[in-house]
Structures are given as C-alpha cells and as structure tokens.
N, C-alpha and C positions, 0 to 999 in steps of 0.2 A: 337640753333644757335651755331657758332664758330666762329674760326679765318675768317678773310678776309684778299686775297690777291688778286693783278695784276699781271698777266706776261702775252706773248707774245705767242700765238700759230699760227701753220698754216690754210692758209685763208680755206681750207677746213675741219678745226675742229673748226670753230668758231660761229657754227649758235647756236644760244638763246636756250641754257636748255640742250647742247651736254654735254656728261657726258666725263670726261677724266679721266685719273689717272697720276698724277703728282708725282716725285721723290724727296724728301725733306729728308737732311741727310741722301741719299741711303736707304731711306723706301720709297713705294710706299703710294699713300694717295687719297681717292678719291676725285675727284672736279668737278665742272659744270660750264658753260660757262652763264653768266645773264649778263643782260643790266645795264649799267649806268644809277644812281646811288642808287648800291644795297646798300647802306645803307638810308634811307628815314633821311633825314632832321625834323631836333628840333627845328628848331628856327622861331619864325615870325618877319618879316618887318614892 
C-alpha cells in the first residue's frame, strides 16, 4: 500500500483501473484510476 490521493483527470482517462502517470514535484509517479471509496471503512453503526 501507499499514499492516497484525488485529483481531476479527463473524462477520457477516467474508466476504473486506467493506469496514469502523474507529476508530483516534477517527478513523474505512477497512479490508477479506482472507485470510491478506496480506502474500506473501520467503524460500525
């Protein structure tokens, strides 16, 4: 596992599991596109 982030891509690179490569402090970094909500919930009602 690692960091988790959101940001905004185009409506044509946003289908479930598309792989991107994202620029973060002018390093490129690989990333993939997953459904809400990729972190699974802890707590019960």
């Amino acid at each position: 596992e690692g960091p988790v982030a959101m940001g905004y891509v185009d409506a044509d690179s946003a289908a479930n599991g598309q792989a991107l490569e994202l620029m973060v402090r002018g390093k490129p970094l690989p990333a993939k596109v997953v459904a809400l909500p990729f972190v699974p919930h802890r707590y019960k009602r």
